[in-house]
C-alpha positions in Angstrom: 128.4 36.6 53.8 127.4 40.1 55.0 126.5 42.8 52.7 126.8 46.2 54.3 123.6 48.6 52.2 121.4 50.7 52.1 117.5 51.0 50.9 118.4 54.6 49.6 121.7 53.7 47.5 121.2 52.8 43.7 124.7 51.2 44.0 124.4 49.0 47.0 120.4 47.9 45.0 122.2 47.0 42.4 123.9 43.9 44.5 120.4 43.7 46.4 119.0 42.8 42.8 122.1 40.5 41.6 121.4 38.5 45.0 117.5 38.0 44.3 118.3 37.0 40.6 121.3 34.9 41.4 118.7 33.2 44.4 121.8 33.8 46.7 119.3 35.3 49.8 120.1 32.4 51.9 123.8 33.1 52.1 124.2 36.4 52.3 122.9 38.5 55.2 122.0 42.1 54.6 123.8 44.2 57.3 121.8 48.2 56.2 124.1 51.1 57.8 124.0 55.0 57.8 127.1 55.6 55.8 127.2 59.3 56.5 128.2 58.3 59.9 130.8 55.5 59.3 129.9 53.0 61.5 133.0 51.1 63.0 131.5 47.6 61.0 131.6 49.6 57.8 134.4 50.6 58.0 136.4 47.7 59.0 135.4 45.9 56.0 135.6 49.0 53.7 138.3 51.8 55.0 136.6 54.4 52.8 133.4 53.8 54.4 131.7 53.6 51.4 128.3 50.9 50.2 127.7 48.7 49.3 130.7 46.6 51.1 130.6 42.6 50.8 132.4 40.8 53.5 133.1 37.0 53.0 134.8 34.0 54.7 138.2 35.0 52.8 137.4 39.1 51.1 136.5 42.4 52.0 135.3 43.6 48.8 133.7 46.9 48.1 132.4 48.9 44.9 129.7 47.7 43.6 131.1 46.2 40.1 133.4 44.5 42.0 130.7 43.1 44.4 128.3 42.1 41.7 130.9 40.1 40.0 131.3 38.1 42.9 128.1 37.6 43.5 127.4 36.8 39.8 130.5 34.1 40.1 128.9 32.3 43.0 125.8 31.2 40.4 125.9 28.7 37.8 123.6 31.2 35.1 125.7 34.2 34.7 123.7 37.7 34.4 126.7 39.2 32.3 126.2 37.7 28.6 129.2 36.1 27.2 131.1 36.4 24.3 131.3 40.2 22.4 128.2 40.7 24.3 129.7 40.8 27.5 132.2 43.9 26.6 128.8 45.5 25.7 127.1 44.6 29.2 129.8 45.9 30.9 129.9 49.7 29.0 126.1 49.7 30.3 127.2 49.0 33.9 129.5 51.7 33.2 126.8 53.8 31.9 124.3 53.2 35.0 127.4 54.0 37.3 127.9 57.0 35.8 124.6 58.2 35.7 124.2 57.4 38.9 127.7 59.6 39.9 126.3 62.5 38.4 122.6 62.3 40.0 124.7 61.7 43.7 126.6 64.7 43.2 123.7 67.0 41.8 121.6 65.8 44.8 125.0 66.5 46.9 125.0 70.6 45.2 121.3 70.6 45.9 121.5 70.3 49.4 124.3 73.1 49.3 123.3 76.3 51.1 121.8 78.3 48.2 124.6 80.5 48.1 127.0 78.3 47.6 125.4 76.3 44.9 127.3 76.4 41.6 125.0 76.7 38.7 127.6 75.9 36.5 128.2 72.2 38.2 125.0 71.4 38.7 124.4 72.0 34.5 127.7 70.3 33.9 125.6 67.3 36.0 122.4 67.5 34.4 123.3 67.5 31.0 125.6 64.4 31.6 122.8 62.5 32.9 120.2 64.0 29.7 123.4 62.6 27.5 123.8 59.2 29.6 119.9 58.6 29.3 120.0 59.6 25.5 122.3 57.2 24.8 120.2 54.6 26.8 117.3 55.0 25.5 119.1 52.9 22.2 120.4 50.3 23.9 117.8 49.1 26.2 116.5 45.2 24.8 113.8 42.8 26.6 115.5 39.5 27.5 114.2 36.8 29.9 116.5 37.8 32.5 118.3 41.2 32.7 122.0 41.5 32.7 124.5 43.5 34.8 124.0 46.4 32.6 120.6 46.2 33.0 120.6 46.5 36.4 122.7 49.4 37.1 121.1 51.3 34.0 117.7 51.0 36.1 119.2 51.3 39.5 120.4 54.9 38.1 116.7 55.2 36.6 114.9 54.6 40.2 117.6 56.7 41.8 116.5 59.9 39.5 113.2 59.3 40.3 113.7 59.1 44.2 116.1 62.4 44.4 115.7 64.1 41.4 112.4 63.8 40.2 112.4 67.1 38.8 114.7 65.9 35.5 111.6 64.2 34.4 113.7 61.6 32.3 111.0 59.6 31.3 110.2 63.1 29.0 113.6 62.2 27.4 113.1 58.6 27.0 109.5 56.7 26.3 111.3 53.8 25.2 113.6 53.5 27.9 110.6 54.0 30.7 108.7 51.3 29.2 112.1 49.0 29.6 112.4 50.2 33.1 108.7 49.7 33.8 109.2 45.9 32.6 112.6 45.6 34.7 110.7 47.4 38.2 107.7 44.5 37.7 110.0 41.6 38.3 110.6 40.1 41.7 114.0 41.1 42.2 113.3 44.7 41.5 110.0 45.1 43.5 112.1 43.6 46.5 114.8 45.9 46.3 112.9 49.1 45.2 114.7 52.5 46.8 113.3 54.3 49.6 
């Protein structure tokens, strides 16, 4: 398998991490690609030229739910708890994604000229990651191994820090930075860290 990344996207970390936790290293070969430029191998596995993109034997799958699924599938120890839990796991991934969403396209306005900035977007985007880490900061629990939820809601975390380091979330949040701090220390995370 081939997964198209790279060391800047909290989306495509996300699968980096599932693959260190899941111990699937040996079969999947990172491929890391400038997206901005859609590069011909991108985009033949992924038409919207988007990462991370996973290209098997039999699939072409991109988004990075969809990938970590897969990946989570191909190990007998699932990261995504079962039961009522897993509907619960699953609202955090959705959670992480959308944090991460907003800090893209506030990094996007950012690098806008000045005067075409919107002030009103980029506060629109700022409060809906202040809310989105609020709301984290009461879910976040310390189990032996993180789930799914856990790793996008601190791929979103790390992504803030390396873009938008201004929002000082952490300010927001004790509780949640000493979860995140916990999460970064483990092997997975330290091998995948952004930058």
């Amino acid at each position: 398998m081939k997964l198209f990344s790279s060391h800047t996207s909290p989306y495509a970390r996300k699968a980096r991490i599932v693959i260190h936790e899941q111990d699937l290293r040996a079969q999947v070969q990172e491929v890391v690609v400038n997206h901005a430029v859609k590069p011909p191998e991108l985009l033949s596995v992924n038409p919207s030229g988007k990462i991370p993109a996973l290209l098997t034997d039999e699939l072409a799958l991109f988004d990075s739910r969809v990938i970590c699924e897969y990946l989570d599938s191909l190990a007998p120890d699932s990261l995504f708890p079962g039961g009522s839990q897993m509907w619960r796991d699953k609202t955090r991934v959705a959670l992480g994604d959308a944090m991460m969403d907003a800090a893209v396209a506030l990094m996007l306005e950012k690098r806008r000229a000045e005067e075409q900035r919107s002030t009103w977007f980029a506060e629109r985007e700022r409060s809906r990651i202040e809310r989105i880490v609020g709301a984290c900061e009461q879910g976040g629990e310390s189990r032996d191994r993180p789930s799914v939820g856990d790793i996008s809601i601190a791929c979103a975390l790390s992504y803030l820090d390396l873009r938008l380091p201004e929002l000082e979330w952490r300010r927001l949040a004790p509780a949640l930075d000493d979860w995140s701090e916990q999460l970064e220390a483990r092997p997975a995370f330290a091998a995948t860290r952004l930058g």
